[in-house]
Biotite code that builds the C-alpha atoms (Angstrom):
import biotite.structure as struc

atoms = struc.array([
    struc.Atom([1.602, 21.224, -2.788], chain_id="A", res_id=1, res_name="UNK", atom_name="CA", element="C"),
    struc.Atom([3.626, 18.184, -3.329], chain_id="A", res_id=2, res_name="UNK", atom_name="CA", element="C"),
    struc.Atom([5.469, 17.262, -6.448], chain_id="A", res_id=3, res_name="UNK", atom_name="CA", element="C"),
    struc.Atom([3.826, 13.888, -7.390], chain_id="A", res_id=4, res_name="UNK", atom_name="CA", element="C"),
    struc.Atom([1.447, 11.703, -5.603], chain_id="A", res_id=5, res_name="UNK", atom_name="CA", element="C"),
    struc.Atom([1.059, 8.234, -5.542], chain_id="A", res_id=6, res_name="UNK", atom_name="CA", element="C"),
    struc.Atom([-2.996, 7.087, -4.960], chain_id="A", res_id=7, res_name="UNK", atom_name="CA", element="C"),
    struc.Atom([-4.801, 4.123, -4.104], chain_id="A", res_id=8, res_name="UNK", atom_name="CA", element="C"),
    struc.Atom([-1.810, 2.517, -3.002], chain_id="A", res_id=9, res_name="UNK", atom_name="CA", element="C"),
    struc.Atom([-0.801, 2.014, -7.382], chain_id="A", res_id=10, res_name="UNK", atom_name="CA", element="C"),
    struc.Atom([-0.834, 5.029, -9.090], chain_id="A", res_id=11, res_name="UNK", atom_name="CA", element="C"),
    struc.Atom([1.506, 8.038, -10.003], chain_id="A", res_id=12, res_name="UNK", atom_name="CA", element="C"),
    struc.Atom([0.612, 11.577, -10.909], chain_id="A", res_id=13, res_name="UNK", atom_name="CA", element="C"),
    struc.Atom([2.538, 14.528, -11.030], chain_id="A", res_id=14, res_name="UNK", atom_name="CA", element="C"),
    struc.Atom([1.169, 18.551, -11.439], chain_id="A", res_id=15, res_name="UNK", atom_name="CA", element="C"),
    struc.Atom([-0.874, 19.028, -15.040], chain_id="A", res_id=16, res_name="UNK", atom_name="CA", element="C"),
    struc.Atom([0.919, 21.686, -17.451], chain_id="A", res_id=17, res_name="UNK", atom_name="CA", element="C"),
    struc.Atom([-1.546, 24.328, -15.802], chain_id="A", res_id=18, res_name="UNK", atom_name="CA", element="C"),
    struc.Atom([-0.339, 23.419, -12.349], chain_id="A", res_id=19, res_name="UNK", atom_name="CA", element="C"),
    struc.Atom([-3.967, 23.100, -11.262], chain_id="A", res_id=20, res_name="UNK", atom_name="CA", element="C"),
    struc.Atom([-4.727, 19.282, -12.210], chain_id="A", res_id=21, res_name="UNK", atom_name="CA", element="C"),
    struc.Atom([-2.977, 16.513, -11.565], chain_id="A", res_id=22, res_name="UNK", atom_name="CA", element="C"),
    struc.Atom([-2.343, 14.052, -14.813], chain_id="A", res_id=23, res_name="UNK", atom_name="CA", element="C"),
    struc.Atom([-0.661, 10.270, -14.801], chain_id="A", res_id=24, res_name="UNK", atom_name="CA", element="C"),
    struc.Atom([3.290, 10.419, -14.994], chain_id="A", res_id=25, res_name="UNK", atom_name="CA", element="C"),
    struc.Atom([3.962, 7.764, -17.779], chain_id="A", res_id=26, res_name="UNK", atom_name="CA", element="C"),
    struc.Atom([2.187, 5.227, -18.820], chain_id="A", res_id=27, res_name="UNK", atom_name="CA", element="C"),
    struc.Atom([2.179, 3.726, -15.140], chain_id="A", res_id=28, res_name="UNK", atom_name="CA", element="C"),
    struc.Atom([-1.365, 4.143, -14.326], chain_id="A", res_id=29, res_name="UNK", atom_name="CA", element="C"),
    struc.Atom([-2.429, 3.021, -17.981], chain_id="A", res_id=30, res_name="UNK", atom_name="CA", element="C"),
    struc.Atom([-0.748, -0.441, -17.531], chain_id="A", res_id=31, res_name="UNK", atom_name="CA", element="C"),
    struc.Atom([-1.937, -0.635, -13.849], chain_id="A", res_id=32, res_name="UNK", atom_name="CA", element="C"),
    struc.Atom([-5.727, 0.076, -15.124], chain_id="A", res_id=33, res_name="UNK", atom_name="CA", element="C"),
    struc.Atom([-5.420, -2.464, -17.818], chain_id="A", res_id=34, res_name="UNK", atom_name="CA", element="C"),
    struc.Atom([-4.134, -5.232, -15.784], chain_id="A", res_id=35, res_name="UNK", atom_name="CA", element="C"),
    struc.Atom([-6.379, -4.717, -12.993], chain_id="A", res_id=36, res_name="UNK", atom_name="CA", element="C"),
    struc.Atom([-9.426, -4.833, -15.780], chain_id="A", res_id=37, res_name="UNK", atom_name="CA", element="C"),
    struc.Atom([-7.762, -8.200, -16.980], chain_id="A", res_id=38, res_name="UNK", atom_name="CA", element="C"),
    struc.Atom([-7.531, -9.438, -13.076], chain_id="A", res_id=39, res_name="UNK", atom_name="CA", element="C"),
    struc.Atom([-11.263, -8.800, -11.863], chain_id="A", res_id=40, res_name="UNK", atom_name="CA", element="C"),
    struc.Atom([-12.759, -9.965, -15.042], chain_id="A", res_id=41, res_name="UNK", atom_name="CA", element="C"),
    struc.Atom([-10.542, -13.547, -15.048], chain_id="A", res_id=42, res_name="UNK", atom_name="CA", element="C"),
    struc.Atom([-11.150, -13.721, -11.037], chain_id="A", res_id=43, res_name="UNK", atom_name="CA", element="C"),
    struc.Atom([-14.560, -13.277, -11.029], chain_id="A", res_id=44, res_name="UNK", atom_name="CA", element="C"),
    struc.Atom([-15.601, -16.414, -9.336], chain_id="A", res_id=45, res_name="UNK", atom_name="CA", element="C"),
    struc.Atom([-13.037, -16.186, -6.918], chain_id="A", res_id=46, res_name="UNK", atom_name="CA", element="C"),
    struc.Atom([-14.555, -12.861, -6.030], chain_id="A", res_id=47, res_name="UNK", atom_name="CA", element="C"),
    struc.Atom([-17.955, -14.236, -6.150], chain_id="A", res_id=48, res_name="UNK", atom_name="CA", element="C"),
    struc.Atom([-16.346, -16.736, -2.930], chain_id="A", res_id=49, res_name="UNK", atom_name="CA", element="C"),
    struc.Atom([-15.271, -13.600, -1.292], chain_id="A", res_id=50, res_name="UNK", atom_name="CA", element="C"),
    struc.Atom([-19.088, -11.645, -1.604], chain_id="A", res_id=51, res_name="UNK", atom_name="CA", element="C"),
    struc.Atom([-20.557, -14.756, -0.571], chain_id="A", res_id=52, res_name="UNK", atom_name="CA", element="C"),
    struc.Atom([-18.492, -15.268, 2.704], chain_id="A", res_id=53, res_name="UNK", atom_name="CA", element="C"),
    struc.Atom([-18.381, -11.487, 3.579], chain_id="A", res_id=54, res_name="UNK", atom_name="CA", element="C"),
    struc.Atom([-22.460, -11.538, 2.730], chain_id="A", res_id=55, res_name="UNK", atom_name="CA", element="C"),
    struc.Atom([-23.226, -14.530, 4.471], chain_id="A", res_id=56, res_name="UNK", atom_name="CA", element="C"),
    struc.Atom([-20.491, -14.689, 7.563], chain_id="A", res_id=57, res_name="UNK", atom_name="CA", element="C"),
    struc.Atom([-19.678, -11.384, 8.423], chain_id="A", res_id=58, res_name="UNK", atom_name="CA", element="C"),
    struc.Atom([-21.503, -8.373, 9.093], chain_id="A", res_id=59, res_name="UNK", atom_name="CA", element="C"),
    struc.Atom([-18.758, -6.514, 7.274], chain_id="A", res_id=60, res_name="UNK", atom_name="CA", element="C"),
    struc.Atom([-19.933, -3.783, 4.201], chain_id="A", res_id=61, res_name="UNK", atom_name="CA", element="C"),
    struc.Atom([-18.546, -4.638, 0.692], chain_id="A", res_id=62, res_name="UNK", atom_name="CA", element="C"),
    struc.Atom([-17.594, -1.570, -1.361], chain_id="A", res_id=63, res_name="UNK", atom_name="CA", element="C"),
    struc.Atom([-18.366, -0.465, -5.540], chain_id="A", res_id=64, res_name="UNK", atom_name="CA", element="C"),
    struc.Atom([-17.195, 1.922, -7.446], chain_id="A", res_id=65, res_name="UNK", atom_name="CA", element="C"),
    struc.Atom([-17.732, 2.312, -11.431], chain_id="A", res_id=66, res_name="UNK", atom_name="CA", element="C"),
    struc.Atom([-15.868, -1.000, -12.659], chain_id="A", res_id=67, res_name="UNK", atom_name="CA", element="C"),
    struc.Atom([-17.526, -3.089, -9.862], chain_id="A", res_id=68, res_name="UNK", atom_name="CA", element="C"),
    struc.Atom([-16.529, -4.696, -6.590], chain_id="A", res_id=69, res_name="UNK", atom_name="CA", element="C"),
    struc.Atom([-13.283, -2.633, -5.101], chain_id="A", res_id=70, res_name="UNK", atom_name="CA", element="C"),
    struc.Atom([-13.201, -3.675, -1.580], chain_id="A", res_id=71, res_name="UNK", atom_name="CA", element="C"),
    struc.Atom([-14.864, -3.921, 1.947], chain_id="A", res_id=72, res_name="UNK", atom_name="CA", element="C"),
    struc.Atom([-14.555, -1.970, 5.118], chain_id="A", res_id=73, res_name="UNK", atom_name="CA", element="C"),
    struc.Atom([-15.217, -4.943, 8.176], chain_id="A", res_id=74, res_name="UNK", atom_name="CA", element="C"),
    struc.Atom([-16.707, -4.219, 11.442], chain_id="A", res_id=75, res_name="UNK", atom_name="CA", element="C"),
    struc.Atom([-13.562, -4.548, 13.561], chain_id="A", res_id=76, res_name="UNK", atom_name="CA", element="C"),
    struc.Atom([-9.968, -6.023, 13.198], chain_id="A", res_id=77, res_name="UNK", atom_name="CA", element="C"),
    struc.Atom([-11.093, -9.413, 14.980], chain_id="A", res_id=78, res_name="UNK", atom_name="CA", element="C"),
    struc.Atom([-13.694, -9.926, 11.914], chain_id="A", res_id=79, res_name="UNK", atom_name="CA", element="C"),
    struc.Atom([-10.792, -8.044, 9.275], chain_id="A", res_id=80, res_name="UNK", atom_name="CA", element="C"),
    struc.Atom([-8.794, -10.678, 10.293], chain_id="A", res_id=81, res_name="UNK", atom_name="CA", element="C"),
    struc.Atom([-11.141, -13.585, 9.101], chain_id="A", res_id=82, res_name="UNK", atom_name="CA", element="C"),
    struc.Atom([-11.713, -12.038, 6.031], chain_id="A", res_id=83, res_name="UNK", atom_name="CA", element="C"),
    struc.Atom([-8.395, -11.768, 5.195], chain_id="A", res_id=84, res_name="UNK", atom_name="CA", element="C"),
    struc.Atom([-7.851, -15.531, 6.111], chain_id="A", res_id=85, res_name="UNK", atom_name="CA", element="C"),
    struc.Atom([-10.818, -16.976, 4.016], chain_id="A", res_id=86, res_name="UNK", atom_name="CA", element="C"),
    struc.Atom([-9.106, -14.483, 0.755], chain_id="A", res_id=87, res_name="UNK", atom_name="CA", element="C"),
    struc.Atom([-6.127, -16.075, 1.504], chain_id="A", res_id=88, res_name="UNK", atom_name="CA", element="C"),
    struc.Atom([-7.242, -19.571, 0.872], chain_id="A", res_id=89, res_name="UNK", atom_name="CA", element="C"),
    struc.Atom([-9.406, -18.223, -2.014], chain_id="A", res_id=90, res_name="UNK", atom_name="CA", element="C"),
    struc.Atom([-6.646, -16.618, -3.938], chain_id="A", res_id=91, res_name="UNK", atom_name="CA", element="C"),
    struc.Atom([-4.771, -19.641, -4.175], chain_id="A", res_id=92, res_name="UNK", atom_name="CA", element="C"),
    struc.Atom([-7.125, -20.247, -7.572], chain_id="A", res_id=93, res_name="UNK", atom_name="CA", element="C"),
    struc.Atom([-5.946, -16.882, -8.693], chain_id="A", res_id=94, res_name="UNK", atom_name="CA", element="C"),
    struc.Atom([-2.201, -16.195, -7.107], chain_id="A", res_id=95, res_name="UNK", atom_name="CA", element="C"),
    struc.Atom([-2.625, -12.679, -8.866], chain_id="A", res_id=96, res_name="UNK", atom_name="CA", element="C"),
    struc.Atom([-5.454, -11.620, -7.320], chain_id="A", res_id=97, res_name="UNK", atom_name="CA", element="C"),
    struc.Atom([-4.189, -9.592, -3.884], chain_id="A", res_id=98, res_name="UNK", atom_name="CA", element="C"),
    struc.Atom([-5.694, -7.062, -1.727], chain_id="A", res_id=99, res_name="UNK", atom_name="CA", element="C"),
    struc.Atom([-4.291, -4.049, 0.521], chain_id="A", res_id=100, res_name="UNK", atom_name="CA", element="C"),
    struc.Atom([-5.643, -3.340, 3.833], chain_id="A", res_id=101, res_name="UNK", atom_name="CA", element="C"),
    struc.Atom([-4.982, -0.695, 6.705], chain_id="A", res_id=102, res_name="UNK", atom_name="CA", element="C"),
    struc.Atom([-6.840, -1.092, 9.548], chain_id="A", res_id=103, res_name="UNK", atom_name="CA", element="C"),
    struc.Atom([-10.746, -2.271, 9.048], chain_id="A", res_id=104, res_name="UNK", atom_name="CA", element="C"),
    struc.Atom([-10.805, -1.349, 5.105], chain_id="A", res_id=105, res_name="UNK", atom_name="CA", element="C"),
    struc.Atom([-9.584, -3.520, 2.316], chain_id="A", res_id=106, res_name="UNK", atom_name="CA", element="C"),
    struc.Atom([-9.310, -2.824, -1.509], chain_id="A", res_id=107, res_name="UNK", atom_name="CA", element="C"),
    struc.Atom([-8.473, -5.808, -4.167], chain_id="A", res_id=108, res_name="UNK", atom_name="CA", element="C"),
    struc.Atom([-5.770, -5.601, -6.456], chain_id="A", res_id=109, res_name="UNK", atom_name="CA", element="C"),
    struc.Atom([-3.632, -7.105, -8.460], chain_id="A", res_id=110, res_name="UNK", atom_name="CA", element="C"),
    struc.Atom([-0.069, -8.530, -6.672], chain_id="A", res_id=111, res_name="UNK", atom_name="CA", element="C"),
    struc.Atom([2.114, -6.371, -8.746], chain_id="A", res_id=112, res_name="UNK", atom_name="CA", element="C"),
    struc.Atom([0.779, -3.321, -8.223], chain_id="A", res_id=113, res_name="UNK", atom_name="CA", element="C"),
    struc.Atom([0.697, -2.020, -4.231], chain_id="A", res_id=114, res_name="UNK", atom_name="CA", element="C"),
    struc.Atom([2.774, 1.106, -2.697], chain_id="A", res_id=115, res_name="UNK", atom_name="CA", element="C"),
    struc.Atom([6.307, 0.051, -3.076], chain_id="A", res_id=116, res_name="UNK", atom_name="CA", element="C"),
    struc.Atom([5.487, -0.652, -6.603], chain_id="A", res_id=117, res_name="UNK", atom_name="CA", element="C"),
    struc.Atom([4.263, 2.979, -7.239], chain_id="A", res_id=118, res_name="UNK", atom_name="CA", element="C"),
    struc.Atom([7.181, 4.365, -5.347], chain_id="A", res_id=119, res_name="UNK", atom_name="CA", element="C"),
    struc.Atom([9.780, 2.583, -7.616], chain_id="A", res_id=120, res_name="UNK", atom_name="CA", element="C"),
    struc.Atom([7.986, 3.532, -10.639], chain_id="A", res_id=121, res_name="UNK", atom_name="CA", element="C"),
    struc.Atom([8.108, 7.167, -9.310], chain_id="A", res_id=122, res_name="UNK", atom_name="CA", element="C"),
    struc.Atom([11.889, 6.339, -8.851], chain_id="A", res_id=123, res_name="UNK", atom_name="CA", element="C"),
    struc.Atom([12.643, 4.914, -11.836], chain_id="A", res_id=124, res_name="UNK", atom_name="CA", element="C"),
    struc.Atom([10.786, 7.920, -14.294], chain_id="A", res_id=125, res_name="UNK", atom_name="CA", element="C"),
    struc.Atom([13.055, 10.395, -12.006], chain_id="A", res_id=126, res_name="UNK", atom_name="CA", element="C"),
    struc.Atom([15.741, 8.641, -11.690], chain_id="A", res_id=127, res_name="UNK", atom_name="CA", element="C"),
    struc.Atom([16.591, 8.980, -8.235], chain_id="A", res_id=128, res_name="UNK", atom_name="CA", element="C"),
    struc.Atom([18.300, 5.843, -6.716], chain_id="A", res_id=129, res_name="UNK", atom_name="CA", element="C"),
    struc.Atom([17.149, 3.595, -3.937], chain_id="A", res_id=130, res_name="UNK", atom_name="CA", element="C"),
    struc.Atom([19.755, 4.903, -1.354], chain_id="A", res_id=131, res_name="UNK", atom_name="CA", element="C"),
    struc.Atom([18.642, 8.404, -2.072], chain_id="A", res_id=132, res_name="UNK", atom_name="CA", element="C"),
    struc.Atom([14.449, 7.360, -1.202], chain_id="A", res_id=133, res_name="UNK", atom_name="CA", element="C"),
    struc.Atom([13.227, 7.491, 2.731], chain_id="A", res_id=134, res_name="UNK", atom_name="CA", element="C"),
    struc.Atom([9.511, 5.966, 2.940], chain_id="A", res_id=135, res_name="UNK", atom_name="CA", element="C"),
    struc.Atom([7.378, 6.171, 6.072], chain_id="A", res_id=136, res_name="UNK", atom_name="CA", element="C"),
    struc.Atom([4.052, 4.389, 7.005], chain_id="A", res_id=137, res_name="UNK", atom_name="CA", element="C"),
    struc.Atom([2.529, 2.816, 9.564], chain_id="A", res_id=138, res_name="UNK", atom_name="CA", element="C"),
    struc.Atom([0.162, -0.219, 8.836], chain_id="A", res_id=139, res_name="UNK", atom_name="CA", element="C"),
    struc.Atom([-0.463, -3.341, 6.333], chain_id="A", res_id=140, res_name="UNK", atom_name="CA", element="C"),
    struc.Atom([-0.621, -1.342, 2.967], chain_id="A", res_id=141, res_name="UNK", atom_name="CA", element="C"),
    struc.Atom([2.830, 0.483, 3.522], chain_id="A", res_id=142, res_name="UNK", atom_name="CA", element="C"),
    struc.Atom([4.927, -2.551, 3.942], chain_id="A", res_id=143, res_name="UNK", atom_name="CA", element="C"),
    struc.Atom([5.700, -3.031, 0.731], chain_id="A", res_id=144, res_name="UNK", atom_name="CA", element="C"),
    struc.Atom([7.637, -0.061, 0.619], chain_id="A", res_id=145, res_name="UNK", atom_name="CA", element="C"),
    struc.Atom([9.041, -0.589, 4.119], chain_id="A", res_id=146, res_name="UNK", atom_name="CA", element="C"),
    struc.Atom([11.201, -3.938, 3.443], chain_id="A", res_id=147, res_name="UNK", atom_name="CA", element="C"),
    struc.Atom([14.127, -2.443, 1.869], chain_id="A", res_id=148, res_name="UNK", atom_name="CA", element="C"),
    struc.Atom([13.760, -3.116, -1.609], chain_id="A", res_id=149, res_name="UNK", atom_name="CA", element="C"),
    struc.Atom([12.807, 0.499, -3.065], chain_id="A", res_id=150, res_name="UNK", atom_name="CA", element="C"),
    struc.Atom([13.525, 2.448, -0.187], chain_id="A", res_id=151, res_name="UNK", atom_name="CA", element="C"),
    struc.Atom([17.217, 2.741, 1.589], chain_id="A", res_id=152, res_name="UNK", atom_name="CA", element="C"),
    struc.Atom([15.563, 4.620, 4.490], chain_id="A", res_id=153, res_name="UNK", atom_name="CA", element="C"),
    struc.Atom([12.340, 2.979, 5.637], chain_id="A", res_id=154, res_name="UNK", atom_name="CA", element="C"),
    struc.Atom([10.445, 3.935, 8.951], chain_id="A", res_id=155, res_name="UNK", atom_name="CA", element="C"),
    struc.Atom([7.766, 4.380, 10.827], chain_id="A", res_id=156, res_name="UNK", atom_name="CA", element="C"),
    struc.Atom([6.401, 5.508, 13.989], chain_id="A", res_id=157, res_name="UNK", atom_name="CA", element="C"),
    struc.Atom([6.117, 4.027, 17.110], chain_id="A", res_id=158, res_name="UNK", atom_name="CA", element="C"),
    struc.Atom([2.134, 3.744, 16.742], chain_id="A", res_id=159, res_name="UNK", atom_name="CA", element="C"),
    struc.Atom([3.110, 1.667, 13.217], chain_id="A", res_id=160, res_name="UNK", atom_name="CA", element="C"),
    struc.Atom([1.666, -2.497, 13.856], chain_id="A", res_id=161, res_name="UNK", atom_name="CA", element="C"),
    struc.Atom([4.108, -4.827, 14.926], chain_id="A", res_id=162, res_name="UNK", atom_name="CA", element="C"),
    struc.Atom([4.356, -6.229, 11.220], chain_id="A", res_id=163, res_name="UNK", atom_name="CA", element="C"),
    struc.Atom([5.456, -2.823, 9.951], chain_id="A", res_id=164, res_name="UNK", atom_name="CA", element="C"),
    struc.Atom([7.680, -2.595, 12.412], chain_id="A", res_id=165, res_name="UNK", atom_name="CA", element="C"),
    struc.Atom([9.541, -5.848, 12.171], chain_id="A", res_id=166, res_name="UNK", atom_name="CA", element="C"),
    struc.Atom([9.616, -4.714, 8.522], chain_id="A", res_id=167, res_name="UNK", atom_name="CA", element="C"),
    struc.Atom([11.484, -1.961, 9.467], chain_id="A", res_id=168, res_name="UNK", atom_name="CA", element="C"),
    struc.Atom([14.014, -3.443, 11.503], chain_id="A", res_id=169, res_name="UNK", atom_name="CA", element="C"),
    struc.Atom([14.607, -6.288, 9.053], chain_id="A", res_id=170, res_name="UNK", atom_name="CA", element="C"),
    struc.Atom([15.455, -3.297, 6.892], chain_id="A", res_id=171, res_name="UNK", atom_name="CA", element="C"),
    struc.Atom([17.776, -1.808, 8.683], chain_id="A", res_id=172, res_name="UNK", atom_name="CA", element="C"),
    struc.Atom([15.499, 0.719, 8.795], chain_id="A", res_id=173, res_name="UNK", atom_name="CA", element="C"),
    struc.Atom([14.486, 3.347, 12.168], chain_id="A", res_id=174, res_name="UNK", atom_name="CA", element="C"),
    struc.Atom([11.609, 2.947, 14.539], chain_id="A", res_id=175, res_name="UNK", atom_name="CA", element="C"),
    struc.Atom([10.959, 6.177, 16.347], chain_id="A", res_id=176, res_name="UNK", atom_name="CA", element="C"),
    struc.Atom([9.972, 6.173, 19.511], chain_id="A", res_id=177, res_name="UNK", atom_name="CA", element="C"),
    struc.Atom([7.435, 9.041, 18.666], chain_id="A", res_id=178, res_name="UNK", atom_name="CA", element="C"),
    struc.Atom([4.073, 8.565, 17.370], chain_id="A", res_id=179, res_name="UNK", atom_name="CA", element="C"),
    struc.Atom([2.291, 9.575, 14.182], chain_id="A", res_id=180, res_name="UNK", atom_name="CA", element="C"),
    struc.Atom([3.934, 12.545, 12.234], chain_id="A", res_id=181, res_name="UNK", atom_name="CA", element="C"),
    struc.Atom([6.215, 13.492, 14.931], chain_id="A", res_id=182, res_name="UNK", atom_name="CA", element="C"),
    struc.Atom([7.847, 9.793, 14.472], chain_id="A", res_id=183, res_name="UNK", atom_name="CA", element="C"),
    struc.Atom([8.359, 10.208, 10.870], chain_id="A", res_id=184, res_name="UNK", atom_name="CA", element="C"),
    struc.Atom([9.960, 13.843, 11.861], chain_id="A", res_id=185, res_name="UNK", atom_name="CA", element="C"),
    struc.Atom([11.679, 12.120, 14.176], chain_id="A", res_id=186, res_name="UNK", atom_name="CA", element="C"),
    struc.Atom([12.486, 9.329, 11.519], chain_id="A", res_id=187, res_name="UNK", atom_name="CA", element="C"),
    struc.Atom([13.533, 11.783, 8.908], chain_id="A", res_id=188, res_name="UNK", atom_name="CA", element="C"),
    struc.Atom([15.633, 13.530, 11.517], chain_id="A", res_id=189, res_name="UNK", atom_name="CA", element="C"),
    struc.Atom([17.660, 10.931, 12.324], chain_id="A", res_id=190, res_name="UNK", atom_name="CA", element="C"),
    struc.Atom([18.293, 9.793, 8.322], chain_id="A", res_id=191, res_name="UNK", atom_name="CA", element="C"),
    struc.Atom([19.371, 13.419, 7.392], chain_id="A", res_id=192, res_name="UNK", atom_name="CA", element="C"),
    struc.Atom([21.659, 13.355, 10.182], chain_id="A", res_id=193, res_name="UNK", atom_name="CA", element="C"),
    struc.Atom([24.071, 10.520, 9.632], chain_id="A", res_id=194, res_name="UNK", atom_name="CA", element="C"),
    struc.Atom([22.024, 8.583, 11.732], chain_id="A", res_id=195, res_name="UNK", atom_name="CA", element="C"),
    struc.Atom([23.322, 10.168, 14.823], chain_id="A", res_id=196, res_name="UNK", atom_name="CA", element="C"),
    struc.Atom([20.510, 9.701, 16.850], chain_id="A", res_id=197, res_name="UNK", atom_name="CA", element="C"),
    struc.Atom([20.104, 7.342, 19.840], chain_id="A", res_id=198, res_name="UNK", atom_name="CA", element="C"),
    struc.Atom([17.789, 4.826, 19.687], chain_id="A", res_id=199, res_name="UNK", atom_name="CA", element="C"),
])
């Protein structure tokens, strides 16, 4: 079992007082909820853009949950790819409206909250600094925490996209040569080591 877990690419938990559930470390997730309420409700029409364009121009499948809109999943990477170009243009009404994406699904959010944010909150409550934090990931959503900023070891495996890697190296970080979880053993490896490895 892990000792805290950061979820839908914002917020932090750690292990209840039982040990059995998992409750929000902080007030983290509490701001994050608030903000995000705050976002969608003074974005709305830019939104309403976005539903019309995926509705109308796409064949890709918008996603709910209990608040309302929280994403879309797109047919393929070609059509994820004008999606993310027409949001792009769209935002520009609403700067603080973002969105995270890996692969064909996307979720909305808002542009201060993504995975590197979570992980320096995390960092910050424990107090563990950034040249003590290694991060590993692979596509869009994880480069964020891949660019230097919270993390003093970032990496990612050899199957990563090209943008995570570049992120990577621009970090100074370590692109394994292995893919999947064996690169970020490999990745790891080669951190706790001194980085003695050959690249």
């Amino acid at each position: 079992r892990p000792d805290f877990i950061l979820t839908t690419e914002r917020d932090v938990f750690r292990p209840g007082q039982n040990g059995k559930k998992w409750e929000p470390f902080g007030d983290w997730n509490q701001r994050c909820a608030r903000d995000h309420a705050e976002l969608f409700s003074s974005a709305d029409s830019v939104l309403a853009e976005v539903v019309d364009f995926v509705t109308e121009q796409t064949k890709a499948r918008l996603i709910y949950n209990s608040e309302g809109l929280e994403g879309l999943v797109a047919e393929n990477d070609e059509e994820m790819a004008r999606i993310t170009e027409f949001i792009e243009q769209a935002r520009g009404k609403h700067p603080q409206l973002d969105y995270q994406r890996n692969t064909v699904w996307l979720r909305f959010c808002h542009t201060d909250y993504h995975k590197g944010a979570a992980l320096a909150e995390l960092a910050r409550l424990l107090e563990v600094p950034r040249e003590n934090i290694f991060a590993a990931g692979d596509h869009h959503n994880d480069i964020s925490m891949l660019d230097g900023k919270v993390a003093a070891m970032p990496s990612c495996p050899a199957n990563a996209i090209p943008e995570v890697q570049e992120a990577v190296r621009n970090a100074g970080g370590y692109v394994a040569q292995k893919d999947h979880g064996a690169g970020v053993h490999e990745a790891l490896f080669y951190f706790v080591n001194g980085k003695s490895l050959k690249r």
